[in-house]
C-alpha positions in Angstrom: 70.9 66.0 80.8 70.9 69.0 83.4 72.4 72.4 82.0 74.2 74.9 84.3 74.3 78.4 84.4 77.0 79.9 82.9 78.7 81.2 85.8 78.9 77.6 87.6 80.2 76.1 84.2 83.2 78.7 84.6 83.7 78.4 88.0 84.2 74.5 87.7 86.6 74.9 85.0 89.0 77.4 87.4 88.6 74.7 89.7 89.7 72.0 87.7 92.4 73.5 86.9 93.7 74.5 90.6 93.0 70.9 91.5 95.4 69.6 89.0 98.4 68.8 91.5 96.2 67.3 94.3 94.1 65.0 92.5 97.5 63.5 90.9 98.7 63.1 94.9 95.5 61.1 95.3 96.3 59.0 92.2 99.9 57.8 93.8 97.8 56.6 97.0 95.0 54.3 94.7 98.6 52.8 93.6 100.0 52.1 96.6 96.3 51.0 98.2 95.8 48.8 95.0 98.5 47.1 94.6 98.7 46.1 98.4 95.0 44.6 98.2 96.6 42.6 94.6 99.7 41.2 96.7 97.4 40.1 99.8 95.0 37.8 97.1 98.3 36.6 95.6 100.1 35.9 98.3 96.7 34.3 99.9 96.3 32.3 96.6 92.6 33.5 96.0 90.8 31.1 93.5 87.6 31.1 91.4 86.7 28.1 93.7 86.5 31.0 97.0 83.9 32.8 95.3 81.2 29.6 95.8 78.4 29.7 98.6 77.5 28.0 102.0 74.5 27.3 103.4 73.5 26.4 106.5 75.9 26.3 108.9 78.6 27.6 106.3 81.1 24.7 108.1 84.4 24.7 106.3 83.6 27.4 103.8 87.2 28.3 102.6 86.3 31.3 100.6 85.0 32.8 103.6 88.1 31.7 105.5 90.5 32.8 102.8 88.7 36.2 102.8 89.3 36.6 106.3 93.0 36.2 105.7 92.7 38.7 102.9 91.1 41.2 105.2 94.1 40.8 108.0 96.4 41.2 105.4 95.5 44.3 103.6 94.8 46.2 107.2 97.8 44.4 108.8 96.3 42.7 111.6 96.4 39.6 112.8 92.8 38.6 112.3 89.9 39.9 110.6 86.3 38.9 110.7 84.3 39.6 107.7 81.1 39.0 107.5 77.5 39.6 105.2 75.7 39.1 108.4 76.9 42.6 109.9 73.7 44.6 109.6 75.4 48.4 109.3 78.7 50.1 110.7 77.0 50.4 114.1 76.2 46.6 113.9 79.5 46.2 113.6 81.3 48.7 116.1 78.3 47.3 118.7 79.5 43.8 118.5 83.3 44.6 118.6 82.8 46.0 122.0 80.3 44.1 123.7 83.0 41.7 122.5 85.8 42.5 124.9 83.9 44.7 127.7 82.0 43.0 130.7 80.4 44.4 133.8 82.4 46.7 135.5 84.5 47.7 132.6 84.1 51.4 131.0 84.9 52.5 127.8 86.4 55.7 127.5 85.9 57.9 123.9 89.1 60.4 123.4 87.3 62.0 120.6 84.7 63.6 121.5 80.7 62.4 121.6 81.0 59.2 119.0 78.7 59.6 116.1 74.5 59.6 117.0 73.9 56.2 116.1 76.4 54.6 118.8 74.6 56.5 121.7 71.8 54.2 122.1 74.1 51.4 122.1 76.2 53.2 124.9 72.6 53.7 126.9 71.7 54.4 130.1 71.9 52.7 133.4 69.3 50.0 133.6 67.3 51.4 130.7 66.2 47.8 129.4 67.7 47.8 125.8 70.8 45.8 126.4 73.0 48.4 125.9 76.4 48.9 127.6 75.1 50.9 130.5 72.3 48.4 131.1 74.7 45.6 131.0 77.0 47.8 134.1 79.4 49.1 131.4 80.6 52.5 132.3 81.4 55.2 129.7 83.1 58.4 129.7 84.1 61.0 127.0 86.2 63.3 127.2 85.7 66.6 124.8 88.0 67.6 122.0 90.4 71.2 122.4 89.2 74.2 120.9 91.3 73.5 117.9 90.0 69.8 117.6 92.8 68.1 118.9 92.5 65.4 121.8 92.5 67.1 125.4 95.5 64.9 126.6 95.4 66.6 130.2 91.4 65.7 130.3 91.9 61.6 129.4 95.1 61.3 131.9 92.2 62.5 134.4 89.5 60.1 133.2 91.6 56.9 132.7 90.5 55.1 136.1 91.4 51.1 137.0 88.4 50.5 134.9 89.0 51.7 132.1 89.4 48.5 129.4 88.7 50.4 126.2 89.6 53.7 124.8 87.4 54.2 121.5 88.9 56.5 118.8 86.1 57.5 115.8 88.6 58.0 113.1 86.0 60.6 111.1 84.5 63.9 111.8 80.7 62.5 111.9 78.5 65.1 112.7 81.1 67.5 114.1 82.7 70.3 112.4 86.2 69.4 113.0 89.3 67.8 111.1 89.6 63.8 110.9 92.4 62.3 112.7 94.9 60.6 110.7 96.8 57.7 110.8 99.7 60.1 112.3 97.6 61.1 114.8 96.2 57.6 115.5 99.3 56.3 115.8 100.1 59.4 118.7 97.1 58.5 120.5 97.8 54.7 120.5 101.1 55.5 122.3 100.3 58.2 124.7 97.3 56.1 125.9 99.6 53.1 125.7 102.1 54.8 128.2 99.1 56.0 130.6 97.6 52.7 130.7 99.6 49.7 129.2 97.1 47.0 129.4 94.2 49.0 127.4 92.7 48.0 124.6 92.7 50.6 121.7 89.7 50.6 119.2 89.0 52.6 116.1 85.7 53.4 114.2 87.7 53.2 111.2 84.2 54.1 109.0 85.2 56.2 105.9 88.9 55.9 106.5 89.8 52.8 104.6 92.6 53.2 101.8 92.4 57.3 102.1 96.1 56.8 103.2 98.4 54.4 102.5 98.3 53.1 105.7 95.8 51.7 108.1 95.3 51.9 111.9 96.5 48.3 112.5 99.2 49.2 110.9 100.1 51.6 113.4 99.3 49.8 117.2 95.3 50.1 116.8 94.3 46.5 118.9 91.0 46.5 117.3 89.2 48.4 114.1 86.0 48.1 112.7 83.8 49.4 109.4 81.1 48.8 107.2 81.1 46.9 104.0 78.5 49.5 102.2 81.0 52.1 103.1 84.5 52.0 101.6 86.0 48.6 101.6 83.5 47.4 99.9 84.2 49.3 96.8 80.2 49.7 95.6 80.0 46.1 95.6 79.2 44.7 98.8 75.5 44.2 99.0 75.6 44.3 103.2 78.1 43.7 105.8 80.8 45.0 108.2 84.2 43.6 109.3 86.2 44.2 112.5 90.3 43.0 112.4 92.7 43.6 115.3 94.6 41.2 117.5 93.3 37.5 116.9 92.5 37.3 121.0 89.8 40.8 120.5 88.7 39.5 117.0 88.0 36.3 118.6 85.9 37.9 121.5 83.8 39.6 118.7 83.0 36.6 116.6 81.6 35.2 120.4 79.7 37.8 120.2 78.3 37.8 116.7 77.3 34.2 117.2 77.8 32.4 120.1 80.6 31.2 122.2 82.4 28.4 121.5 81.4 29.1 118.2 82.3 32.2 116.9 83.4 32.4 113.6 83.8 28.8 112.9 80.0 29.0 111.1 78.2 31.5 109.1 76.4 31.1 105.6 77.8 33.2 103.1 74.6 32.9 100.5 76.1 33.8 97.6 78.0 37.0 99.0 81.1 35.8 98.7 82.2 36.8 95.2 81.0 40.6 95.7 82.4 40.7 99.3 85.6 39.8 97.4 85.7 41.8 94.5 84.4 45.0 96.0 87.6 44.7 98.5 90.0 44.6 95.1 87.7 47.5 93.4 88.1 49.9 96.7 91.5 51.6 96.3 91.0 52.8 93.1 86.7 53.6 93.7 87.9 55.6 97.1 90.2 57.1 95.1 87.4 58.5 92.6 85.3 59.4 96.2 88.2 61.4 97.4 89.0 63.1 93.9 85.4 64.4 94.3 85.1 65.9 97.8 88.4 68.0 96.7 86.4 69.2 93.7 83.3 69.9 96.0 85.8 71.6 98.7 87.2 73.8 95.9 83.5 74.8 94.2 81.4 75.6 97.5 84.6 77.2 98.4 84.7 79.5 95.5 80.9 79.8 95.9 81.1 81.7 99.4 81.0 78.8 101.5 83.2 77.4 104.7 84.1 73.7 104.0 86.5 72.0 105.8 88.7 70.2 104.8 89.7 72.8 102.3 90.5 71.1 98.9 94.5 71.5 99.4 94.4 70.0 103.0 95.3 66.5 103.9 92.3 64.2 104.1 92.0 60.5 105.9 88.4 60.2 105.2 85.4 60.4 102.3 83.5 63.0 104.3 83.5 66.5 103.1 82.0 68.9 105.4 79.9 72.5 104.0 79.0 75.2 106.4 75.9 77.1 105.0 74.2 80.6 106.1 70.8 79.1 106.6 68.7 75.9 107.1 67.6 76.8 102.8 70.9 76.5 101.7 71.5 73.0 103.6 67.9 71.7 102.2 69.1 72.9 98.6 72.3 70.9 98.8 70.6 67.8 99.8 68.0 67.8 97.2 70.6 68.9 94.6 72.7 65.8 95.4 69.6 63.8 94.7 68.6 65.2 91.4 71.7 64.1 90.4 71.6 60.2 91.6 71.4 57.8 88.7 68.3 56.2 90.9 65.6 57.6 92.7 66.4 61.4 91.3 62.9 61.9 91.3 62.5 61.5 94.7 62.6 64.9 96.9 64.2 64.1 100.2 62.9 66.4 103.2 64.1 66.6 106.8 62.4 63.6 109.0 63.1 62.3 112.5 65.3 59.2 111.8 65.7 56.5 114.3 68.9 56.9 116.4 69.8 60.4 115.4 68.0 63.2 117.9 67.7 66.0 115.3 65.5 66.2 112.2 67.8 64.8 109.4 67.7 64.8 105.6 69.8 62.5 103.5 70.3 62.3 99.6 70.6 58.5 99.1 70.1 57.3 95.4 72.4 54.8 95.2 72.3 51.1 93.9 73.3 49.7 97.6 70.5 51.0 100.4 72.8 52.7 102.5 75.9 52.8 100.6 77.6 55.8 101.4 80.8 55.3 99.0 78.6 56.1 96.5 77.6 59.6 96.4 75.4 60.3 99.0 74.8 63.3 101.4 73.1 63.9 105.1 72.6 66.2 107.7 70.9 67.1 110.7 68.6 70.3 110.5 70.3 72.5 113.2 72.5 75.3 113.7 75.0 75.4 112.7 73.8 74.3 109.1 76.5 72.2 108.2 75.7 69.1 104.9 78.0 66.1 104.7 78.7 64.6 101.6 80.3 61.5 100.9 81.1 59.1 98.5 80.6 58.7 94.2 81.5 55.6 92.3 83.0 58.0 89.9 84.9 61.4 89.9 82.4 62.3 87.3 79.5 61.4 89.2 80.4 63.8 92.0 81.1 66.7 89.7 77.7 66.4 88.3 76.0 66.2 92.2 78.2 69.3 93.0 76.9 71.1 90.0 73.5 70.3 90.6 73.7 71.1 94.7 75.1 74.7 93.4 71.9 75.2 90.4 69.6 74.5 93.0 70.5 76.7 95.5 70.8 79.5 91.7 67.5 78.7 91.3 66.1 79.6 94.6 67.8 82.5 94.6 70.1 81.2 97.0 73.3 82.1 95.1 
């Protein structure tokens, strides 16, 4: 087991105790989230029998219907489509809108550039990859205020005729700013609403889920999606993404995923099922343990000399927590820090690469069980100025403490402290 220099040792202590009050606010949302996700599988009447299989076609598999109906439930939308067979989060966010855009359409983001890995799928005109441009899907963005709010004057100017979607990334992704929360969702669906009535309003809800007690189809969102590898499905879920909203837009993306005409009538499970399901009732409270630990890491790099936002006694909607560092050393001593501490791979000694979809250099801390699974603790950034790490996720409070002390040793034992 790792020892710590003395001074970190004392310096968690101090900030366990001034971390007392927020971690017990925390605590009252995993009860809330929790018991929401129990009543939807009671009220749903979830059985041993819904955990079985498919093959093949997967015709007239009622677990996978059932957990469907589950999904809608919990995130209060009128459909949901879950599925193994989503590859990632961008898998997922891709098929939800090539799902309800078509030539001629354009898809306006209020938020600022979307996270890297959506830009290939936005494209460029007739660049031969299928992506929206290619297909004569227009895009437009329009930038965030200075104080990371949405530039309301800005998107009154770039809503046109054609404009069919307006995206929303509910997280900060590579972008030092705040997360928007379900508040602030629920402004942007009705100021948007009132500019353009017939628009349909779509959320990257990725590292959102059960951070509040509500979600954004609770609040007017007409389509959402996520990753199963990321919060919802609670360390669990071996694969696979979901996207609920209104039934008529969920239906358009299970066209998509498949075919039309058949949508989501087929689909193999392959023995998914039973995870799927009980990583959905293990989320609140694993979240929970996620969010408990990037207030302890705000609170520690904090008290070590470093800018993090959110600070540990600001509201958060998401997993990420965001460190500024003073140099491109500092950021590389994080990363590899987080990794010592994985309970796999800790041997391994990530470096900056060139990773496909992202156009900087980045360098990601990944031993976890799931490949991928960011709601266990995990940590990635892109080697450029500013040097900012994000880290999200852990299984367990615990768990994150112990990466956090062992980012802060390494950077001690380079001299970087």
């Amino acid at each position: 087991m790792a020892s710590f220099d003395s001074t970190i040792v004392e310096l968690q202590q101090q900030v366990e105790h001034q971390i007392e009050g927020r971690l017990k606010e925390i605590d009252r949302i995993v009860d809330h989230n929790q018991w929401k996700v129990i009543d939807a599988f009671q009220r749903k009447k979830v059985s041993d029998f819904h955990f079985a299989g498919s093959t093949g076609y997967g015709y007239n598999d009622r677990g996978r219907e059932v957990l469907d109906e589950v999904y809608a439930d919990v995130f209060g939308a009128e459909s949901a489509l879950v599925r193994p067979h989503f590859a990632s989060g961008t898998h997922t966010i891709s098929t939800a809108l090539f799902g309800v855009l078509r030539p001629g359409d354009e898809l306006l983001y209020i938020t600022g550039k979307p996270y890297d890995t959506l830009h290939k799928v936005i494209g460029h005109p007739g660049d031969g990859t299928g992506s929206l441009r290619d297909f004569g899907i227009g895009y437009a963005e329009t930038e965030l205020t200075s104080a990371g709010e949405i530039d309301w004057e800005a998107v009154e100017k770039q809503i046109t005729p054609a404009t069919k979607v307006i995206g929303i990334q509910r997280s900060r992704g590579y972008d030092w700013r705040s997360s928007f929360t379900i508040a602030e969702i629920a402004d942007m669906v009705t100021r948007v609403k009132a500019l353009k009535s017939d628009v349909i309003v779509f959320v990257d809800n990725c590292y959102g889920e059960f951070t509040e007690e509500r979600e954004p189809t609770e609040v007017g969102v007409d389509l959402m999606a996520g990753s199963l590898i990321k919060n919802p499905g609670g360390g669990l879920a071996e694969t696979g993404g979901y996207i609920c909203g209104k039934d008529k837009y969920v239906q358009l993306a299970a066209y998509r995923l498949t075919a039309p005409g058949i949508g989501g009538e087929v689909g193999a499970m392959l023995g998914t099922t039973r995870g799927i399901y009980q990583g959905l009732y293990m989320a609140p409270t694993i979240v929970g343990q996620a969010v408990k630990g990037s207030v302890f890491a705000a609170a520690m790099f904090a008290a070590s000399g470093f800018v993090t936002k959110p600070a540990w006694n600001e509201p958060r909607t998401d997993l990420i927590q965001a460190v500024q560092f003073s140099s491109a050393e500092h950021l590389i001593a994080f990363v590899q820090g987080i990794q010592q501490a994985a309970a796999v791979d800790s041997h391994v000694v990530p470096e900056p690469w060139d990773m496909p979809g992202y156009e900087h250099p980045v360098i990601m801390a990944a031993g976890t069980f799931i490949q991928g699974g960011s709601l266990e603790l995990s940590a990635d950034a892109p080697v450029r100025e500013p040097f900012i790490g994000y880290m999200q996720g852990g299984l367990t409070y615990s768990h994150v403490k112990y990466g956090v002390l062992m980012a802060l040793q390494a950077m001690k034992d380079r001299n970087l402290l």
